[in-house]
PDB file with SEQRES, HELIX, SHEET and CRYST1 records, atoms N, CA, C and O in Angstrom:
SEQRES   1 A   84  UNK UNK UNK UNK UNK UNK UNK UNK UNK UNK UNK UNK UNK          
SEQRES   2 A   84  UNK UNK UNK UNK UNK UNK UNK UNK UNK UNK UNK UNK UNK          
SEQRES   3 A   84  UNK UNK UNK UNK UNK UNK UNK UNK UNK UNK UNK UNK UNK          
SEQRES   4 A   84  UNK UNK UNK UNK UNK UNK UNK UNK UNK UNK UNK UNK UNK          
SEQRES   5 A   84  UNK UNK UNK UNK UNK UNK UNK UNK UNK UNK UNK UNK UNK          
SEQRES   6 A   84  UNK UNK UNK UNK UNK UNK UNK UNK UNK UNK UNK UNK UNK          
SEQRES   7 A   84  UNK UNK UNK UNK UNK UNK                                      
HELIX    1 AA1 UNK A   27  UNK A   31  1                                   5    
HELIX    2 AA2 UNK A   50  UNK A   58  1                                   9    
HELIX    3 AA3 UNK A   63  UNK A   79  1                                  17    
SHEET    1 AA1 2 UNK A  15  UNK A  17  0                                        
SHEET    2 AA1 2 UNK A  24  UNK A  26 -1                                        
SHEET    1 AA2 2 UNK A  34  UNK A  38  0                                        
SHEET    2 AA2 2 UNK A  44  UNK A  48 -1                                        
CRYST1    1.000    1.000    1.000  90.00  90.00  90.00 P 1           1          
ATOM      1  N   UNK A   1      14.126  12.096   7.543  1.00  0.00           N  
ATOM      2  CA  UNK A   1      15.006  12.223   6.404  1.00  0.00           C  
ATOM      3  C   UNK A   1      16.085  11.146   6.502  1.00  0.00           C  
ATOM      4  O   UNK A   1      16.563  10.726   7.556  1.00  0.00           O  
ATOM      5  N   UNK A   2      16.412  10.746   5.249  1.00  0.00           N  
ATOM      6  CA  UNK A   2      17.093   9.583   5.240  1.00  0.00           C  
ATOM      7  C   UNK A   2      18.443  10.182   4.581  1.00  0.00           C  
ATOM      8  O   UNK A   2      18.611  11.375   4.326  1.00  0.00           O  
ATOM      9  N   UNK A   3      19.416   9.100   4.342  1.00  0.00           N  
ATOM     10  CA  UNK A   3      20.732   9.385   3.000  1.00  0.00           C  
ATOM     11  C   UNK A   3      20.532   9.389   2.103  1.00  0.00           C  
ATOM     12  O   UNK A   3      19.791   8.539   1.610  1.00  0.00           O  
ATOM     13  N   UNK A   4      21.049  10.280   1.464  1.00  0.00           N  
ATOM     14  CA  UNK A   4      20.886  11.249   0.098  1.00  0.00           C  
ATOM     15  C   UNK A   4      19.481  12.107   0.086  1.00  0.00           C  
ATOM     16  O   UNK A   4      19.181  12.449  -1.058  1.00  0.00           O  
ATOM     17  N   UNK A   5      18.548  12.534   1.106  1.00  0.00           N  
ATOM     18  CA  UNK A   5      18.020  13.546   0.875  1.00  0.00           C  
ATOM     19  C   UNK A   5      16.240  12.193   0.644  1.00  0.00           C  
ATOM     20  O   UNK A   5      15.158  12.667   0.296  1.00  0.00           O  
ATOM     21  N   UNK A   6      16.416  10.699   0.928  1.00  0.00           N  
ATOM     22  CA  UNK A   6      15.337  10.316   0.891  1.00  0.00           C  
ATOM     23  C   UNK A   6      14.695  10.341   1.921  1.00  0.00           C  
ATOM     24  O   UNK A   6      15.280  10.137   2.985  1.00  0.00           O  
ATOM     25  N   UNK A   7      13.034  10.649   1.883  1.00  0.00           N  
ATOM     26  CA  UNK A   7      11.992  10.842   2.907  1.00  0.00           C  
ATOM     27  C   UNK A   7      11.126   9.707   3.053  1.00  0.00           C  
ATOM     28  O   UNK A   7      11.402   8.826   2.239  1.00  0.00           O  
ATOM     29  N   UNK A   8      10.242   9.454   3.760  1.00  0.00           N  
ATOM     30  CA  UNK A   8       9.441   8.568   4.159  1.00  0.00           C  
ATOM     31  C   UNK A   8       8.288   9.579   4.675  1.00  0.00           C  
ATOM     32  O   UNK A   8       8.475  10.344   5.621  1.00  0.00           O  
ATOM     33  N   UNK A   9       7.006   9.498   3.910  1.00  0.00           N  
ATOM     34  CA  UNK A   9       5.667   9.749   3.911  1.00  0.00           C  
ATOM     35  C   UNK A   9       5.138   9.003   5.118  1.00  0.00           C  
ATOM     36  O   UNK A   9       5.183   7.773   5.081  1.00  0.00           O  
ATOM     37  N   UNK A  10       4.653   9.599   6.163  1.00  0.00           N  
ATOM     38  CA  UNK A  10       3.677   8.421   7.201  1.00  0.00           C  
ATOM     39  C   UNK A  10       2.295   8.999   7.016  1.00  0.00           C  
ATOM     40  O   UNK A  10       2.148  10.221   7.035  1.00  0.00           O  
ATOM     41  N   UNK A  11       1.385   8.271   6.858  1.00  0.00           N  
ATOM     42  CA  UNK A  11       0.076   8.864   6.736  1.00  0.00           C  
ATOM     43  C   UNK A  11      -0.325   9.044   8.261  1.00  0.00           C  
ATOM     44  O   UNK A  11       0.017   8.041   8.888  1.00  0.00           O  
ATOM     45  N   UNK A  12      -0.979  10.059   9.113  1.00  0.00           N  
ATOM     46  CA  UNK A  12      -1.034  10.264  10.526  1.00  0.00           C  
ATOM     47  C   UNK A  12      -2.713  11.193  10.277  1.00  0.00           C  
ATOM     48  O   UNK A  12      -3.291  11.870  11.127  1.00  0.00           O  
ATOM     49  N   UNK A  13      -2.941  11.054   9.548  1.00  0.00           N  
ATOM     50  CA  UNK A  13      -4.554  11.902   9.639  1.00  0.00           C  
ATOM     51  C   UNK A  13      -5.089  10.155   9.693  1.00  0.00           C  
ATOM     52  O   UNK A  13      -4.408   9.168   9.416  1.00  0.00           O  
ATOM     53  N   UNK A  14      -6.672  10.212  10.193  1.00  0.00           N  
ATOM     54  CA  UNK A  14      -7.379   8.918  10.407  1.00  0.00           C  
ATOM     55  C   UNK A  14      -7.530   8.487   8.712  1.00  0.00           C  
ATOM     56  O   UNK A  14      -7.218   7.391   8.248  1.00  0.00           O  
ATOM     57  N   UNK A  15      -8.124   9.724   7.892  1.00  0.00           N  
ATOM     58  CA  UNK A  15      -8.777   9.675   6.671  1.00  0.00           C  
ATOM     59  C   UNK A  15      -8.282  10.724   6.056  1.00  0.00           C  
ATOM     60  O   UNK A  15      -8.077  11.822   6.574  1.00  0.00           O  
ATOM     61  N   UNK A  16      -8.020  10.324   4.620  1.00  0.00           N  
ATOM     62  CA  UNK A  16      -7.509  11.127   3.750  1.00  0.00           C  
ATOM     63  C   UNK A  16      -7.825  10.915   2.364  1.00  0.00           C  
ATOM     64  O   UNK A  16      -7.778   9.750   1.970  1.00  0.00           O  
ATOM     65  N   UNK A  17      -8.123  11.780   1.583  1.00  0.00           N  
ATOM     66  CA  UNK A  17      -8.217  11.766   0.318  1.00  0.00           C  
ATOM     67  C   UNK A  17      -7.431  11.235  -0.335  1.00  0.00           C  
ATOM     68  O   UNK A  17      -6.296  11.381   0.121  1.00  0.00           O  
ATOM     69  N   UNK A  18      -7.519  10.244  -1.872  1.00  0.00           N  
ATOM     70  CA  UNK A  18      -6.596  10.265  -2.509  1.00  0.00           C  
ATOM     71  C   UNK A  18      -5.878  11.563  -3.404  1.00  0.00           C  
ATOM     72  O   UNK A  18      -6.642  12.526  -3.336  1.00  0.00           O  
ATOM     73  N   UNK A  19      -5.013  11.792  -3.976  1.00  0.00           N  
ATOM     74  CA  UNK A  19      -4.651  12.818  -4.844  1.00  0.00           C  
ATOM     75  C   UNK A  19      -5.173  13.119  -6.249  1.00  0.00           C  
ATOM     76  O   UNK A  19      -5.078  14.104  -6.980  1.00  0.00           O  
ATOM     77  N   UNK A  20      -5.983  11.459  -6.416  1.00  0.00           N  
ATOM     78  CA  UNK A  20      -6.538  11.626  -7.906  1.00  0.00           C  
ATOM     79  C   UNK A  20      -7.900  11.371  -7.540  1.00  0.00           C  
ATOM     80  O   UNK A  20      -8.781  10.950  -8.289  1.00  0.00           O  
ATOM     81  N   UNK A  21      -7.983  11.614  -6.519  1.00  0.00           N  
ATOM     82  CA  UNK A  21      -9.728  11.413  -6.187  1.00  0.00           C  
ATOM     83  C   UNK A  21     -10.346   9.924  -5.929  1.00  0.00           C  
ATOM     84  O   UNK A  21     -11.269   9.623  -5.171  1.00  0.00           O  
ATOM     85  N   UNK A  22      -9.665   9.184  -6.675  1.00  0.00           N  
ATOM     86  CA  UNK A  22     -10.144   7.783  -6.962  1.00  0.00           C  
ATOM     87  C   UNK A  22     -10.783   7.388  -5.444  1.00  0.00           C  
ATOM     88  O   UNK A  22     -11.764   6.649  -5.525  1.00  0.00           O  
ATOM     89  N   UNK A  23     -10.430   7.716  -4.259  1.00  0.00           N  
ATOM     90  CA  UNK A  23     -11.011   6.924  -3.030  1.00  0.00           C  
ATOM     91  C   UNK A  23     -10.320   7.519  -1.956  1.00  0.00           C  
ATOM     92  O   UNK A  23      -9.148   7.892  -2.012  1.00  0.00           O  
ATOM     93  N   UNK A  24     -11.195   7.616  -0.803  1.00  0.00           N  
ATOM     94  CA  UNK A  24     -10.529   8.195   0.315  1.00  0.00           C  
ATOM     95  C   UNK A  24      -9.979   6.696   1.046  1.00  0.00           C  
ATOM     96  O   UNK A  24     -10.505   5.614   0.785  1.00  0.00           O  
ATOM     97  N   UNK A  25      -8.609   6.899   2.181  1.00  0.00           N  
ATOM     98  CA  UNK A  25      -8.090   6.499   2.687  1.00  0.00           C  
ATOM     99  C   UNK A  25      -8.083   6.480   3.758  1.00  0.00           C  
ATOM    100  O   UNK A  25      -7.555   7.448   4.306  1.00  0.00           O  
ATOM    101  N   UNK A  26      -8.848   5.014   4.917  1.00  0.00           N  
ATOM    102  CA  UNK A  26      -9.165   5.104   5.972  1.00  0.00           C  
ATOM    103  C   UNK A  26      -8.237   4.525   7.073  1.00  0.00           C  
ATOM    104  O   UNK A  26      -7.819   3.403   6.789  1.00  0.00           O  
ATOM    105  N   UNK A  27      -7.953   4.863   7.877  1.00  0.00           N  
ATOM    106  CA  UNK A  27      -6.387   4.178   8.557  1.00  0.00           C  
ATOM    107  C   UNK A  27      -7.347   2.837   9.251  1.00  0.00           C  
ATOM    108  O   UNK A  27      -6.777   1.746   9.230  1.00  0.00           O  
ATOM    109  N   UNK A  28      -8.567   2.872   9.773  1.00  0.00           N  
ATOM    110  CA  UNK A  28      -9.066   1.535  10.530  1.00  0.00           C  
ATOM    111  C   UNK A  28      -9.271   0.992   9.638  1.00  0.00           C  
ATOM    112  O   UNK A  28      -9.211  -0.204   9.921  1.00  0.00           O  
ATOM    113  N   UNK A  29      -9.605   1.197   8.161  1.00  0.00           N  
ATOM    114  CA  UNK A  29     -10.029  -0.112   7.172  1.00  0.00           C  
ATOM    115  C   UNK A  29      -8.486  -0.473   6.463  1.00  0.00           C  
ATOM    116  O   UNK A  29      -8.422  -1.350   5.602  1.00  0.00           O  
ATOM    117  N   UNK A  30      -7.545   0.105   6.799  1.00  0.00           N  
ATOM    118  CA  UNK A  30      -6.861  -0.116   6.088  1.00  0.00           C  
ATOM    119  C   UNK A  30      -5.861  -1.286   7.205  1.00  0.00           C  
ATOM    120  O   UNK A  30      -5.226  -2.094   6.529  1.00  0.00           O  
ATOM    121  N   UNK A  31      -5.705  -1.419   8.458  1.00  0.00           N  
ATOM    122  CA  UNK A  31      -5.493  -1.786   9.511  1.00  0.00           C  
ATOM    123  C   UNK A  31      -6.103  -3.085   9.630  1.00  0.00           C  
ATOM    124  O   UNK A  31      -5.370  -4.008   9.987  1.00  0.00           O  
ATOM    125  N   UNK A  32      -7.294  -3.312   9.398  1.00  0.00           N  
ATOM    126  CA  UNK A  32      -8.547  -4.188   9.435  1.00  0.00           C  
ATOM    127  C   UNK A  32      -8.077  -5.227   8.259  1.00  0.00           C  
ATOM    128  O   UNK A  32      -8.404  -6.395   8.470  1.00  0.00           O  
ATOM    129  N   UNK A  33      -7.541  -5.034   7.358  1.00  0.00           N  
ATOM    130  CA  UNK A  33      -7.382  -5.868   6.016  1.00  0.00           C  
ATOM    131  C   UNK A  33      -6.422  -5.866   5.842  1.00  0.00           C  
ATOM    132  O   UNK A  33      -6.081  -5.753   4.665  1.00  0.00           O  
ATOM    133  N   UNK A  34      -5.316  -5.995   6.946  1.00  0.00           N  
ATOM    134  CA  UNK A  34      -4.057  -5.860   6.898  1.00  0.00           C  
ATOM    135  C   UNK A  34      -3.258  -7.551   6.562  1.00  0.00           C  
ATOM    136  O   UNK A  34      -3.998  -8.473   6.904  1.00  0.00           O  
ATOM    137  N   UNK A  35      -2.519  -7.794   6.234  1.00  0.00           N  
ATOM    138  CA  UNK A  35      -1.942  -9.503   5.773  1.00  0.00           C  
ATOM    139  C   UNK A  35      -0.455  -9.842   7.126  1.00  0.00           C  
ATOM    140  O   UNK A  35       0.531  -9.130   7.320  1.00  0.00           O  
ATOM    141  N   UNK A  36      -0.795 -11.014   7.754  1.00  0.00           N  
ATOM    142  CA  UNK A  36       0.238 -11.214   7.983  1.00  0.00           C  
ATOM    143  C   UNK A  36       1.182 -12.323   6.814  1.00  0.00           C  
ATOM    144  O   UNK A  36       0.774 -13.143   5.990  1.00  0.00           O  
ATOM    145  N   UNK A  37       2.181 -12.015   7.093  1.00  0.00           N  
ATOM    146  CA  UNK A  37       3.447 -12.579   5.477  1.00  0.00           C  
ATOM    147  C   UNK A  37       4.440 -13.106   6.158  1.00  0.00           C  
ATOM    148  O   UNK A  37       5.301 -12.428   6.719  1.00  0.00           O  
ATOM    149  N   UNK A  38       4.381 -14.743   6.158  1.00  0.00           N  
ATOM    150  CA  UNK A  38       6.205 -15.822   6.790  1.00  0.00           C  
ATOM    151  C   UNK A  38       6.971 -14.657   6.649  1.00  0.00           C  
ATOM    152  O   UNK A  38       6.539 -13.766   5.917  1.00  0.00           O  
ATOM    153  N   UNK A  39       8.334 -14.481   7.395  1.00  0.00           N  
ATOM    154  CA  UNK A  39       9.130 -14.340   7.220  1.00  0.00           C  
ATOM    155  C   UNK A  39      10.468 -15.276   7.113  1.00  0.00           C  
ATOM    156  O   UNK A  39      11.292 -15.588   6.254  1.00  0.00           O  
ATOM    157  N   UNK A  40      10.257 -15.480   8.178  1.00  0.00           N  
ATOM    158  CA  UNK A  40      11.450 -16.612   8.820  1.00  0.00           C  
ATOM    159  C   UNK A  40      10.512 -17.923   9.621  1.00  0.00           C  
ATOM    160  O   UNK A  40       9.295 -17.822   9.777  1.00  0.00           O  
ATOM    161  N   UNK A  41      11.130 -18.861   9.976  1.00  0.00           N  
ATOM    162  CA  UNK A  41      10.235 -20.014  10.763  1.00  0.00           C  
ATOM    163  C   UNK A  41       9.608 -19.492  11.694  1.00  0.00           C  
ATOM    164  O   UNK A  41       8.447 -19.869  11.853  1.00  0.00           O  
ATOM    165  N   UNK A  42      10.308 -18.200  12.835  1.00  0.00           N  
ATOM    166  CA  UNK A  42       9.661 -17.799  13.904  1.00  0.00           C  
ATOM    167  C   UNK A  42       9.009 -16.640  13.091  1.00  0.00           C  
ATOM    168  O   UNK A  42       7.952 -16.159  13.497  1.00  0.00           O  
ATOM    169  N   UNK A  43       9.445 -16.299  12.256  1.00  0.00           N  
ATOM    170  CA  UNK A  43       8.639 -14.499  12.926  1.00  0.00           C  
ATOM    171  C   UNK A  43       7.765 -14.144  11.350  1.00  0.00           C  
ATOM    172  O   UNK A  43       8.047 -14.535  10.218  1.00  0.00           O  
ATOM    173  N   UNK A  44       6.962 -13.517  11.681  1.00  0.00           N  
ATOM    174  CA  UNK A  44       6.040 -13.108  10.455  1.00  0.00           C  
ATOM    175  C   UNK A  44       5.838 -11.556  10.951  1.00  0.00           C  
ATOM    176  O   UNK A  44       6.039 -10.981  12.021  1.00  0.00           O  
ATOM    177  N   UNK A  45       5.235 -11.059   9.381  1.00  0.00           N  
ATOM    178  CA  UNK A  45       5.393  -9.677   9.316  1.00  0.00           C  
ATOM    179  C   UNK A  45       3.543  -8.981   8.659  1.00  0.00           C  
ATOM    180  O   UNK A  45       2.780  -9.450   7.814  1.00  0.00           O  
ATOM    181  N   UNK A  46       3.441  -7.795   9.494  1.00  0.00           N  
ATOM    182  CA  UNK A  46       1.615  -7.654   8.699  1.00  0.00           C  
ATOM    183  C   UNK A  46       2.200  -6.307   8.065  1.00  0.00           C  
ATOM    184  O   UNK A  46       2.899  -5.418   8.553  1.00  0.00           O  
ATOM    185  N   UNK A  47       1.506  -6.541   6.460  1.00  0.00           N  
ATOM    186  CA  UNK A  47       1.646  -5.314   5.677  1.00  0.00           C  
ATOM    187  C   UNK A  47       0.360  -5.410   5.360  1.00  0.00           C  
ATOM    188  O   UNK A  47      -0.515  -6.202   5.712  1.00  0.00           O  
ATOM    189  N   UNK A  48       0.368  -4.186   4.409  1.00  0.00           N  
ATOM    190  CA  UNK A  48      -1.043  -3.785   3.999  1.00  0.00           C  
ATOM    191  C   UNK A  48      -1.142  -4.760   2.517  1.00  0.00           C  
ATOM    192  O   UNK A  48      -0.364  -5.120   1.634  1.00  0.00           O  
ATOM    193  N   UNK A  49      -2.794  -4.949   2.901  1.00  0.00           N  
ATOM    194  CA  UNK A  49      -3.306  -6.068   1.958  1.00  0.00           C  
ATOM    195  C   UNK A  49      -2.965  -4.711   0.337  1.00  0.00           C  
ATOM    196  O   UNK A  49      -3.008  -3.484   0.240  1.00  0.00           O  
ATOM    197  N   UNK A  50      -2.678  -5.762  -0.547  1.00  0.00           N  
ATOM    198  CA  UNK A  50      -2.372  -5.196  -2.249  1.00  0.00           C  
ATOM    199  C   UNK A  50      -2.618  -4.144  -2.534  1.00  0.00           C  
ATOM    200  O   UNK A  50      -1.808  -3.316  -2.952  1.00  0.00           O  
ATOM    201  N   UNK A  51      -4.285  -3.912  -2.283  1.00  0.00           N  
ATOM    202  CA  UNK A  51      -5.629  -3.215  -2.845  1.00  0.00           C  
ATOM    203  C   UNK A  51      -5.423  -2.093  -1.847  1.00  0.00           C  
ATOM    204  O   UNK A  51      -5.770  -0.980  -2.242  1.00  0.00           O  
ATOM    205  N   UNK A  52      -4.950  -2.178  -0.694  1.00  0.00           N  
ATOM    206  CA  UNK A  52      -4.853  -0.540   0.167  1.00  0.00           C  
ATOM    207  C   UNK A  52      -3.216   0.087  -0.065  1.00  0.00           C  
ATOM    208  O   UNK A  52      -2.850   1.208  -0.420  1.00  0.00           O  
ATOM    209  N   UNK A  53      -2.606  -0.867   0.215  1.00  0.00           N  
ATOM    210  CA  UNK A  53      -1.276  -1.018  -0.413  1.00  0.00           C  
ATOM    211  C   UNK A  53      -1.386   0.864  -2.097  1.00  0.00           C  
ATOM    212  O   UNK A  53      -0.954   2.017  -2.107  1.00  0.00           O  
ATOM    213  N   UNK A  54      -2.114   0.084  -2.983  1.00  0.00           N  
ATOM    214  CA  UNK A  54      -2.336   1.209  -4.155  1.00  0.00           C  
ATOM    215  C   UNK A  54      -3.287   2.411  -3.720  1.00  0.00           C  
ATOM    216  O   UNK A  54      -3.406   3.533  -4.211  1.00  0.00           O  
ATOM    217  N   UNK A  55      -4.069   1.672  -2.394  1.00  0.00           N  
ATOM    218  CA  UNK A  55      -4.798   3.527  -2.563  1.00  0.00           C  
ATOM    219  C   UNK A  55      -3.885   4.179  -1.819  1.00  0.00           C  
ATOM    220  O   UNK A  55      -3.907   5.410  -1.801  1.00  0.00           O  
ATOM    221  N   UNK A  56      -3.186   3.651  -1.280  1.00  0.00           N  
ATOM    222  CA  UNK A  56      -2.188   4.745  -0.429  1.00  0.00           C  
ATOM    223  C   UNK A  56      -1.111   5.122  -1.021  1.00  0.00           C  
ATOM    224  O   UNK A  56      -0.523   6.165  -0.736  1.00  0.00           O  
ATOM    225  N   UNK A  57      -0.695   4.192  -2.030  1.00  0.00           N  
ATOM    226  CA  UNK A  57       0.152   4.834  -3.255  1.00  0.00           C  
ATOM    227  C   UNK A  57      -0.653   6.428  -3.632  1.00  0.00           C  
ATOM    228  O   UNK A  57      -0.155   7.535  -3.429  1.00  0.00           O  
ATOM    229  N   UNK A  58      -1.614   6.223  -4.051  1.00  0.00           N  
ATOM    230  CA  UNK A  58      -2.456   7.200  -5.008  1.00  0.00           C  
ATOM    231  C   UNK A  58      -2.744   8.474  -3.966  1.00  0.00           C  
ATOM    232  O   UNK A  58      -3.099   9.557  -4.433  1.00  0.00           O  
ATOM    233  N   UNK A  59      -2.580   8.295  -2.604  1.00  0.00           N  
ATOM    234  CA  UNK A  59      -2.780   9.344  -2.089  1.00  0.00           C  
ATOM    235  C   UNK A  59      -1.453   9.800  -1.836  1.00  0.00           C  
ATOM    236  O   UNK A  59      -1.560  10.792  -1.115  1.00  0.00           O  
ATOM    237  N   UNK A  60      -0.027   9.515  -2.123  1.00  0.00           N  
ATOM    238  CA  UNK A  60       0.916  10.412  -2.390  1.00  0.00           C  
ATOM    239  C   UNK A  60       1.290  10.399  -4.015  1.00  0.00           C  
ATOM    240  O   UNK A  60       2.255  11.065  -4.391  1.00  0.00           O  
ATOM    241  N   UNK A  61       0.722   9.841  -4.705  1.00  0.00           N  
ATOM    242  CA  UNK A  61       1.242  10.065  -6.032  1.00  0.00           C  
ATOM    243  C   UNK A  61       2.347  10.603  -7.074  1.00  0.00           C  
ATOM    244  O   UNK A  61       2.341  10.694  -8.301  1.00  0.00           O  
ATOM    245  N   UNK A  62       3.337  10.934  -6.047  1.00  0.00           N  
ATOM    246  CA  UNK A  62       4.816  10.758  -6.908  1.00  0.00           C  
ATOM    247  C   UNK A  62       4.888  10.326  -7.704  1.00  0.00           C  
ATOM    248  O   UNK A  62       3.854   9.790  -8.102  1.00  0.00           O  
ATOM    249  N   UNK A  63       6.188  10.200  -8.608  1.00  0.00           N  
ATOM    250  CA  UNK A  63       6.880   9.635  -9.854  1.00  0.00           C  
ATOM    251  C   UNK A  63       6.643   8.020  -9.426  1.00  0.00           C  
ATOM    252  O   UNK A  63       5.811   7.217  -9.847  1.00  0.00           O  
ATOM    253  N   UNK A  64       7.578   7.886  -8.544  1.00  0.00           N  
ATOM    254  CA  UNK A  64       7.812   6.586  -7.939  1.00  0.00           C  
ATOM    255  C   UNK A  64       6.765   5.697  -7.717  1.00  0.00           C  
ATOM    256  O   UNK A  64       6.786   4.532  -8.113  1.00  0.00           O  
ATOM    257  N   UNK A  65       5.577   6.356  -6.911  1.00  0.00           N  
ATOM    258  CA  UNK A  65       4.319   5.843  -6.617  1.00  0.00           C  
ATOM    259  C   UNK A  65       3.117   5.482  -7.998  1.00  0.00           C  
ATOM    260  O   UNK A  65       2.328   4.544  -8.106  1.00  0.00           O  
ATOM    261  N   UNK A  66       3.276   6.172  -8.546  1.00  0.00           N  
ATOM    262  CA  UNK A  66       2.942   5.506  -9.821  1.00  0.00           C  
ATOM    263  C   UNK A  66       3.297   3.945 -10.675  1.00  0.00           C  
ATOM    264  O   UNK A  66       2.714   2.908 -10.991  1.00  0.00           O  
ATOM    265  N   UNK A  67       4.726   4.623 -10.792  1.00  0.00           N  
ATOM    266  CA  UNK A  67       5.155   3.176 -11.281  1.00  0.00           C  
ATOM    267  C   UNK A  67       5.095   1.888 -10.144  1.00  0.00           C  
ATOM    268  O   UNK A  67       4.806   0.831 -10.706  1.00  0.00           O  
ATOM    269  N   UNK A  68       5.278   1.775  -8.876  1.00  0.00           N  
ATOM    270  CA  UNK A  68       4.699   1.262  -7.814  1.00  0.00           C  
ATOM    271  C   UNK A  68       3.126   0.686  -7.798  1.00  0.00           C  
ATOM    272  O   UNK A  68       2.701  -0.353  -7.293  1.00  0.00           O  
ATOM    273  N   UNK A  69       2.542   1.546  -8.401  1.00  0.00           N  
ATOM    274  CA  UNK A  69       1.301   1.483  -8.460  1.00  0.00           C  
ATOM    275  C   UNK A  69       1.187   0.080  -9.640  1.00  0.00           C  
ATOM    276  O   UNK A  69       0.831  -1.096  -9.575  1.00  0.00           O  
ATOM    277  N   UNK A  70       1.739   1.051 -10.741  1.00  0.00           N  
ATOM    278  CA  UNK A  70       1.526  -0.259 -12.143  1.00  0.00           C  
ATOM    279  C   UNK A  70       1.648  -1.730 -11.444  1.00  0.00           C  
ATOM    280  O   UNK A  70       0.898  -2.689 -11.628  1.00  0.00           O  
ATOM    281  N   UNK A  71       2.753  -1.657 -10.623  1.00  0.00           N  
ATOM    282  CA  UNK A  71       3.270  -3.202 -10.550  1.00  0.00           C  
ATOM    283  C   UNK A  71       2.107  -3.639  -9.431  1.00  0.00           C  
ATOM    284  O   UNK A  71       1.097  -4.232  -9.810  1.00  0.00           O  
ATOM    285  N   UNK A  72       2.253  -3.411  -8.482  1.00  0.00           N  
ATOM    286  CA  UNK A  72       1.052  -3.486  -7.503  1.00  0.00           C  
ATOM    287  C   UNK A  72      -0.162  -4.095  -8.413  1.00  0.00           C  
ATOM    288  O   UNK A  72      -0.477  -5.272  -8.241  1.00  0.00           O  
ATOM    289  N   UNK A  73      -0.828  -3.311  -9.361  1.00  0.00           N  
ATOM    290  CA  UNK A  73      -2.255  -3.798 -10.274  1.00  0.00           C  
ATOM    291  C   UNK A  73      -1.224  -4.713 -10.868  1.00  0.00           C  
ATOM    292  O   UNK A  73      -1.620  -5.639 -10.160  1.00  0.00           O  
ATOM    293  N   UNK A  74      -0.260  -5.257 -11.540  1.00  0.00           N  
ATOM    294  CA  UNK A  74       0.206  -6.466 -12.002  1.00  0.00           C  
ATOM    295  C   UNK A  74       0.210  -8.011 -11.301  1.00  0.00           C  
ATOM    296  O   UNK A  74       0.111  -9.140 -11.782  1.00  0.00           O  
ATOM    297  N   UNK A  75       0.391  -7.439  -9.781  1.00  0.00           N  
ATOM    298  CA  UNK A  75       0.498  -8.203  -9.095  1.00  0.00           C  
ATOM    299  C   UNK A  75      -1.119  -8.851  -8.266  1.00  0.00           C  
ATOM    300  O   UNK A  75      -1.382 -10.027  -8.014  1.00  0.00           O  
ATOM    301  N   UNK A  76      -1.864  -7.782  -8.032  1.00  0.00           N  
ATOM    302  CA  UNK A  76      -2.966  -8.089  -7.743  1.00  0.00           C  
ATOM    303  C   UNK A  76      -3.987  -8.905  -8.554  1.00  0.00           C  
ATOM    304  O   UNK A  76      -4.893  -9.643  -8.167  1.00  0.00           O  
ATOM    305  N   UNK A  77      -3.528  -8.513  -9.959  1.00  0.00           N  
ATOM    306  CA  UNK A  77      -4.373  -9.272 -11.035  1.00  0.00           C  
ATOM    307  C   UNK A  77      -3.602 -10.408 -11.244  1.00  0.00           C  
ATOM    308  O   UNK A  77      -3.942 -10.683 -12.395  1.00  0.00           O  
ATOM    309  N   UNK A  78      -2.756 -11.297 -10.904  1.00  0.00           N  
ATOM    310  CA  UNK A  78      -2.244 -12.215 -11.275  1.00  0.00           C  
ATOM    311  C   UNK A  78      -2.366 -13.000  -9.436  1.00  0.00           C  
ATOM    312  O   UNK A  78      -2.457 -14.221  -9.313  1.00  0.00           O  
ATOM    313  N   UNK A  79      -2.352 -12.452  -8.714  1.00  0.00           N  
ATOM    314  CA  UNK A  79      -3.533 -13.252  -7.444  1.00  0.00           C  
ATOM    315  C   UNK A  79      -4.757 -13.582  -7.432  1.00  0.00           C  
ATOM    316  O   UNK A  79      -5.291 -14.571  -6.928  1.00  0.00           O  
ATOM    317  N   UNK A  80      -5.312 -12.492  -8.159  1.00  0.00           N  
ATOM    318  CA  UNK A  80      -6.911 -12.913  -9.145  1.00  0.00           C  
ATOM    319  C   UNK A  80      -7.274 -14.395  -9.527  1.00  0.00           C  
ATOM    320  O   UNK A  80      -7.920 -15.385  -9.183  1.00  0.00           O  
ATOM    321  N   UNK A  81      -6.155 -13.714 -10.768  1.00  0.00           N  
ATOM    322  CA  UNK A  81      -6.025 -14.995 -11.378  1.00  0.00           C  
ATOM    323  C   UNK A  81      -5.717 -16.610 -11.695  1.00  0.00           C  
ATOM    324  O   UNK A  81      -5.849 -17.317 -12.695  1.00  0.00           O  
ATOM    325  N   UNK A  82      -5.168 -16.863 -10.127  1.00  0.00           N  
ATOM    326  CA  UNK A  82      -4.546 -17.763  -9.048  1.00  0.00           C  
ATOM    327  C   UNK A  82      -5.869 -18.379  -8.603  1.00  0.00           C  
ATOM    328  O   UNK A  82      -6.058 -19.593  -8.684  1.00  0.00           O  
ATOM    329  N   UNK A  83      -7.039 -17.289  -7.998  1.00  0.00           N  
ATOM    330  CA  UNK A  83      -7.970 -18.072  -7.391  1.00  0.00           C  
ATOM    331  C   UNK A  83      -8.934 -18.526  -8.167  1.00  0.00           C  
ATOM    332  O   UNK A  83      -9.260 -17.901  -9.176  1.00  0.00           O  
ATOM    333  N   UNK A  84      -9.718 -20.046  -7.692  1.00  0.00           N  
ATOM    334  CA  UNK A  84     -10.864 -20.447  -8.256  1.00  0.00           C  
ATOM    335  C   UNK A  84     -11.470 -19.570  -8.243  1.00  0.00           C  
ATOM    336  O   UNK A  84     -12.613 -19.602  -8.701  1.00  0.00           O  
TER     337      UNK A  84                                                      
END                                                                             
């Protein structure tokens, strides 16, 4: 628990369903396709690639995670659209 009453979700099962069904959520594939991202000259940072990034949105599906979600598919389709 954080200030003002905000939480942080950790996913800790290996595999999990999404909430809307769309796809289950695997912690080694999601690990596996993970991005490292510059930060600074020395140090870089690995988050989850776009596309797992939203299924793991979808498996907590909040208010928040939704609209999260929209931008996420905004953003993924305009990396799309970047590549030959």
């Amino acid at each position: 628990m954080f200030e003002n009453d905000v939480h942080v979700d950790v996913l800790v099962a290996r595999s999990a369903a999404t909430k809307d069904d769309s796809s289950a959520v695997h912690f080694d594939d999601v690990l596996a396709s993970r991005e490292s991202v510059p930060y600074s000259e020395n140090v870089s940072i690995v988050v989850p690639a776009i596309s797992d990034l939203i299924r793991t949105k979808r498996w907590g599906l909040r208010t928040a995670d939704i609209a999260d979600i929209q931008l996420l598919e905004a953003m993924l389709r305009t990396e799309r659209q970047r590549k030959p």
